[in-house]
N, C-alpha and C positions, 0 to 999 in steps of 0.2 A: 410484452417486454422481451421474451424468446426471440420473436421477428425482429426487433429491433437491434440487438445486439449479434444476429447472423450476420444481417444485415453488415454492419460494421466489420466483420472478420472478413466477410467478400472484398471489400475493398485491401483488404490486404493483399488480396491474390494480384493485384494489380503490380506493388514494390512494397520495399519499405516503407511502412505509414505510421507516422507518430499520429495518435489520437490524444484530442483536447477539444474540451467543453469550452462554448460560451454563454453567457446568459440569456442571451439576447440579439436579434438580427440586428448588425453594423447598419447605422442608419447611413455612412456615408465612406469609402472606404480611400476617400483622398486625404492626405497628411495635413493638407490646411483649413480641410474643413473638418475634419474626426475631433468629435468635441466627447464622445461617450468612451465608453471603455473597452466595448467588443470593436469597435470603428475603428479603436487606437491600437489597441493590441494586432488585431491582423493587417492591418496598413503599417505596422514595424516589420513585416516581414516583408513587404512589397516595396518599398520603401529605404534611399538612402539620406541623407544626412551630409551635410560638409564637412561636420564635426560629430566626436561622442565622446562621451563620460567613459573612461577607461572601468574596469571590473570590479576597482577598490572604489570610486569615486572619486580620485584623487585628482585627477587632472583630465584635460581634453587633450582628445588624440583624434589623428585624421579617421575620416569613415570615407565619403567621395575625395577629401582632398589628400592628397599625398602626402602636402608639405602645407605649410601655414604661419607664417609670420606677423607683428606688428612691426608695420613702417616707421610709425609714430603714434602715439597716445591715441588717436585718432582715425590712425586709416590700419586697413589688417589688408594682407595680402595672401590669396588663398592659389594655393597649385594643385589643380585636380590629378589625379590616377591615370594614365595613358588607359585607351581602349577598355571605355566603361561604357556598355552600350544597354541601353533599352530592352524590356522586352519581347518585342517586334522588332528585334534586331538591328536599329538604329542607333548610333552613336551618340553619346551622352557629351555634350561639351561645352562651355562657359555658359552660353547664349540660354542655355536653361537653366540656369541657377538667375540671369537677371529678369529671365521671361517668370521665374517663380516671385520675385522680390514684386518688380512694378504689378501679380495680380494681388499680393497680398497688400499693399498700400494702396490697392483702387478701389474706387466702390462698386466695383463688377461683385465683389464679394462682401459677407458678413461673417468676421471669424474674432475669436477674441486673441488669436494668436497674431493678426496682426498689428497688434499694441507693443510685440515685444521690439518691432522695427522703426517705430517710430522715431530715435535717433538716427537713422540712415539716413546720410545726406545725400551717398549716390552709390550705384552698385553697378561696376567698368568692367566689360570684357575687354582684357590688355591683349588677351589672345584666344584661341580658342580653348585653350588648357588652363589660363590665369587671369583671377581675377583681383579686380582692386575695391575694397569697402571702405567709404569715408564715409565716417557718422561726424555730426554737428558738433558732438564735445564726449569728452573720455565716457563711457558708458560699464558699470560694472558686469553686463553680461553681453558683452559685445560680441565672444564666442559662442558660450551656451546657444544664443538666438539661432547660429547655422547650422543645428541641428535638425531645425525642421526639414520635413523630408520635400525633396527638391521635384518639380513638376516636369512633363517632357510637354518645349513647348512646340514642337512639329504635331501635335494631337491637339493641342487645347489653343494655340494661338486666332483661332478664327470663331471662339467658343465664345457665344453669343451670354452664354446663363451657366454661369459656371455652376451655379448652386444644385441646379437641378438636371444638370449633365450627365448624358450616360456611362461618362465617366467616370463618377462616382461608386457605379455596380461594376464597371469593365474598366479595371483602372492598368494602366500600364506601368510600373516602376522601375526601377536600378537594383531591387532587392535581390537574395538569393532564393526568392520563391515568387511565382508568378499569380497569378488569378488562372485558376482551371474550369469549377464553377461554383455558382449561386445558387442556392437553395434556398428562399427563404422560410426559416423554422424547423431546417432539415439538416441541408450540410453545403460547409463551404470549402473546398476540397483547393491545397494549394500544388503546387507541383513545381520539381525542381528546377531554378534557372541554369540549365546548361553553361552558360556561355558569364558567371559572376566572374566579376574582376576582381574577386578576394581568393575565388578557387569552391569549385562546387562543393553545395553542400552535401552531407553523406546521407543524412535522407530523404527520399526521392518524392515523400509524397507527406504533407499535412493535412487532416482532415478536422476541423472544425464541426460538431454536431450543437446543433440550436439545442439549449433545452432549458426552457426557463423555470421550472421546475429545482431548487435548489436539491431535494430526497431523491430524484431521479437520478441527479448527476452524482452523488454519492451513492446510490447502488449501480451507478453504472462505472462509479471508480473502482468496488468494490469487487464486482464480478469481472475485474483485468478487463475490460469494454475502453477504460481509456488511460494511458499511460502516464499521462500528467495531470495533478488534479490540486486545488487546493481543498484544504477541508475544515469547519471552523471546531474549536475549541472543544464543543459539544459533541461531535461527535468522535473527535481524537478519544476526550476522554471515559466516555460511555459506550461508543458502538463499535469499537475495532477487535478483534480477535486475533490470539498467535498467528493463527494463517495468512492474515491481511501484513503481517510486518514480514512476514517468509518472503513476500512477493512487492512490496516497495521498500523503499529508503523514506524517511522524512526530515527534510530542512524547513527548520524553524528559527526564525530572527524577526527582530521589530519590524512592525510594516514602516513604508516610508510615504504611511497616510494617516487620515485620522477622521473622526468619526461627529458629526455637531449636529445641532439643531435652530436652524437660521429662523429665524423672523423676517416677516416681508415685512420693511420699518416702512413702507410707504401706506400703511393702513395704521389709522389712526391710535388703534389701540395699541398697538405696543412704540409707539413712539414716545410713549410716557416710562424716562427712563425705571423709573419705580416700578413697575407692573413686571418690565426686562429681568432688574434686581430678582425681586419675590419671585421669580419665577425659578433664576438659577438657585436662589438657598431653598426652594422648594423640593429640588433631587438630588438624592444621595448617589452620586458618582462612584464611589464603591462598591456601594451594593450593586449597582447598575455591571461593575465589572465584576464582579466575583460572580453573581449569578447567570452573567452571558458567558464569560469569556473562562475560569475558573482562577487557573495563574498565567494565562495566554494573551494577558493584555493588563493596559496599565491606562491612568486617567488622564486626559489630556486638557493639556493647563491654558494653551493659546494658541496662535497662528501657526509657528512653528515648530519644528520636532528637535526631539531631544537629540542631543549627541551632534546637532548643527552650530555653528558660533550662535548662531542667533536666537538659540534657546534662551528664555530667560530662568535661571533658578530662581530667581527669589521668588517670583510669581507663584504662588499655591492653589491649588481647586478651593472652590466655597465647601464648605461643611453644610450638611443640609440643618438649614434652622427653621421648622415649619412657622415656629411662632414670628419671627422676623417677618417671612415670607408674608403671613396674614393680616400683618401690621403695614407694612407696606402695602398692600392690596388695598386696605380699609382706606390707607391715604387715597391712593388714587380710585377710592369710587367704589369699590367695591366689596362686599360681605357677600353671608348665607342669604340674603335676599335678592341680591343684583351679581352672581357669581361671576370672576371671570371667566368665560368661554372660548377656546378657540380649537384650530382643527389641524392634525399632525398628518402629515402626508409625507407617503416614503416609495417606496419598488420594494416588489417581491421578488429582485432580482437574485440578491442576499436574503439567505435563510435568518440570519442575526438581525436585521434592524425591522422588520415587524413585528419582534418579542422586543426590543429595545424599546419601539413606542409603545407598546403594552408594559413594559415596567414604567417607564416614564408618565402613563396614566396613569398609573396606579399610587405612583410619589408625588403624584401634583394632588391627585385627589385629597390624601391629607392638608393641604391646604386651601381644601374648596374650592379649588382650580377642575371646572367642567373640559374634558380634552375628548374630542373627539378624532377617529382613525380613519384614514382614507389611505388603501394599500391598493397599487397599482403595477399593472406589465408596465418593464421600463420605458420604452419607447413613449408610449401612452405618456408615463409620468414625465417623460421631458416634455414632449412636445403638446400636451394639454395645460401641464400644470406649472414644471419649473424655468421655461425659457417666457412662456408668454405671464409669467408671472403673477398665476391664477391658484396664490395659497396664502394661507396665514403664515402656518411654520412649514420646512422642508428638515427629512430626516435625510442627510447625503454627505456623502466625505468627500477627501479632495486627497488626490495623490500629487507629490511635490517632490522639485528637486532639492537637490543637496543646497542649494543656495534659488531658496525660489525667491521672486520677484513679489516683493507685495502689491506693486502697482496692479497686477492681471485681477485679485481680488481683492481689493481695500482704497481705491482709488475710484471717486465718483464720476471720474470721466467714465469707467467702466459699469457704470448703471446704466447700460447701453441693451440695445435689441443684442442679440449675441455675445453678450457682455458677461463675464463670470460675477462680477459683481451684483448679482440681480434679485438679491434681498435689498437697495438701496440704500447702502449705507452711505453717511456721507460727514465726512468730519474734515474742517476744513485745515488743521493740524496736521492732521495725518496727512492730507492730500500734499501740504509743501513739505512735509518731514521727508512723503516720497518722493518728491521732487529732487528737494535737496541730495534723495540718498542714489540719485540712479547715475549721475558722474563721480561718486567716491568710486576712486580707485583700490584704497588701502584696505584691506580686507579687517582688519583691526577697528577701525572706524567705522566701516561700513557696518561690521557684528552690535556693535554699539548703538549707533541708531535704531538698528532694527530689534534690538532687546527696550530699548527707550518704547518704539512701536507697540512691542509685544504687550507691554504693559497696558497702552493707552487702549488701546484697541479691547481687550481684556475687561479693563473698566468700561467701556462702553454698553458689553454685552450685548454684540450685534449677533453673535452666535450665542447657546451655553456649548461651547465645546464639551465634548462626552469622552470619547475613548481613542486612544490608540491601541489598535488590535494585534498581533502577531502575525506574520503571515506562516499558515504552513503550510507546505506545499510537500505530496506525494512524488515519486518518482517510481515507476516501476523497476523492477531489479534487472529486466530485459534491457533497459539506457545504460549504453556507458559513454563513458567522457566526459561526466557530468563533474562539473570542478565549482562548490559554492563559492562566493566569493560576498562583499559589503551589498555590491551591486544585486548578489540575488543567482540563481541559478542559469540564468539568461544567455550571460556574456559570449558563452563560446559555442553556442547552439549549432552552429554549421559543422561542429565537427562532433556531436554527438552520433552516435551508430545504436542500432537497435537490433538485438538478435534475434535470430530470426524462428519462428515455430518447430521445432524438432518432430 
């Protein structure tokens, strides 16, 4: 451990180096294909955007475009940034924003992100700086969508397989930090874009250390090895000492995710919705959070998050009722003699959710519910068990925007190969509820359907939603500029500075 954290100080001889943990090696580090969360998080720093979520959530503000209008209900007209050039030094301009559009709507690729373009009727370079978007009919996230980080296609235009392109590990973007190197399981080292059209950023170097080890990466926040850290519940309130708060700050606010436990309904046994039932009034969701989380989280009721329109309140968690649960079981087939069985499969990515499916055996087992644990590296866990769709249950959360899209998870068109949908759910309700909801304009209307949704979806029990966590995240006292905001500590990253060793 010694070597390893030298290790890490020598890179500092190099500049300033913000240090930050990931769990896990980016299986793909290009914007439209990054479907994990170490892929996603470091391809936001490579990476621009036409549009973003300003720092409250309140509204979209340009990122690549400068300026941005609606023509009409239907067409949006986008003005990029003069002199936004590439990492390789090459000029950023319309023709890659429409070379990004037609590979996301081809079948060169397989992404679930390009569902969210599917009303795009056509995407015009008017010139080299502007462009024109006609979508088929009004679409409620017709901006959001331009957020996806935008491809160069002087690199990738003659790119035979996008999927498994070298591109993906040598990626080139518009971002204020470039790719320096790949390590994988080691370090992924970024380094600052000289030449951003926003204005450089102030530090010069980000270092990424693999470490899938959840106690690792907390004694290695612990020992100042890394600047920024998040840390769960558990150890906030049992392992930190005076000395550890001398030397960070802590921001704590709702996460803006949450926490379930899917059924692959395409296997016969839990298609019987009674077994789904008995299963949810078989775990007490409280307990589940007071004993993970302490007062660092809260239970979560359905698709979406609180404090969105499309919460619904009336909705309630189940109470755990074992005797219900056993009664229900017996209906569908099975007692002490024929018990139900099935097997919980999660990543050891998070320290929390392979004690969450160990409490969750342990609350089923009161109602004679046999559960078996299968904990896995994440990598492994997508690409053995949860894309090729090789599980009973999956224990995995979902991070969302302020106004997500239920089509991308709740829609049977997306019980697809790289589909987020891939527990199989499929309600045919629900599928034109979504239909119906994706040209409401009126955002009053639109909260309304999707609490009508909240509900049905709910009763279905295609999830048992479990928890929304807290996010808390360290910051060491050596950061300043650091300004929280709705959005999270994120938003003004470029102009964060970090003092330097005395």
């Amino acid at each position: 451990m010694r070597f390893v954290f030298f290790f890490l100080f020598v890179l500092d001889l190099y500049s300033s180096t913000l240090h930050l943990a990931t769990s896990a090696n980016p299986s793909r580090l290009n914007p439209i294909l990054a479907t994990d969360s170490s892929s996603s998080e470091i391809a936001s720093f490579l990476f621009n955007g036409l549009v973003k979520y300003d720092k409250d959530l309140d509204q979209i503000i340009g990122d690549l475009a400068q300026d941005f209008y609606y023509e009409d209900n239907q067409t949006l007209i986008f003005k990029l940034h003069p002199n936004i050039k590439w990492h390789d030094g090459k000029e950023m301009d319309a023709s890659d924003v429409v070379f990004t559009y037609e590979v996301l709507v081809s079948d060169k690729i397989s992404s679930p992100y390009s569902a969210n373009f599917r009303f795009v009727q056509s995407v015009e370079a008017i010139d080299s700086h502007t462009l024109r978007v006609k979508y088929t009919k009004p679409y409620f996230k017709a901006l959001e969508t331009w957020m996806m980080g935008i491809l160069p296609r002087h690199i990738l235009e003659d790119e035979e397989n996008l999927m498994n392109s070298s591109f993906n590990t040598n990626p080139i973007g518009t971002g204020p930090y470039k790719l320096h190197q790949l390590e994988h399981s080691k370090n992924i080292i970024l380094r600052v874009n000289e030449n951003y059209f926003l204005g450089k950023a102030k530090i010069d170097q980000i270092s990424f250390h693999v470490i899938a080890d959840p106690m690792t990466r907390f004694l290695m926040l612990k020992s100042k090895a890394l600047d920024v850290g998040s840390i769960e519940a558990m150890e906030y309130e049992r392992q930190l000492d005076a000395t550890f708060f001398e030397n960070f700050q802590i921001f704590e606010e709702i996460s803006h995710s949450y926490t379930y436990l899917g059924f692959n309904l395409k296997r016969e046994k839990f298609q019987d919705p009674r077994v789904r039932e008995a299963l949810s009034l078989a775990i007490d969701r409280e307990e589940l959070v007071s004993i993970l989380f302490f007062k660092h989280a809260r239970v979560c009721t359905g698709p979406f998050l609180p404090g969105t329109k499309s919460f619904n309140e009336e909705i309630k968690a189940p109470k755990q009722d074992i005797k219900r649960a056993k009664e229900l079981l017996k209906e569908a087939g099975y007692d002490a003699n024929n018990p139900f069985t099935f097997e919980i499969a999660t990543s050891n990515s998070s320290s929390i959710r392979p004690y969450a499916a160990q409490i969750l055996q342990h609350q089923l087992q009161k109602a004679g519910v046999i559960v078996n644990l299968r904990v896995m590296e994440w990598q492994a866990f997508l690409n053995m068990v949860v894309f090729p769709k090789e599980f009973d249950t999956v224990l995995l959360g979902w991070s969302l925007s302020s106004t997500p899209d239920p089509y991308i998870f709740w829609h049977s068109d997306n019980d697809k190969r790289g589909g987020f949908n891939f527990i199989g759910y499929n309600n045919p309700k629900i599928d034109a509820m979504i239909e119906r909801s994706q040209s409401i304009i009126d955002k009053e209307k639109l909260a309304q359907m999707n609490r009508e949704m909240f509900a049905m979806i709910v009763r279905d029990n295609p999830y048992l939603f479990l928890y929304i966590p807290n996010s808390i995240t360290t910051v060491s006292k050596k950061m300043k500029n650091i300004e929280p905001a709705l959005s999270g500590i994120w938003h003004n990253y470029i102009e964060w500075e970090k003092e330097e060793n005395e």
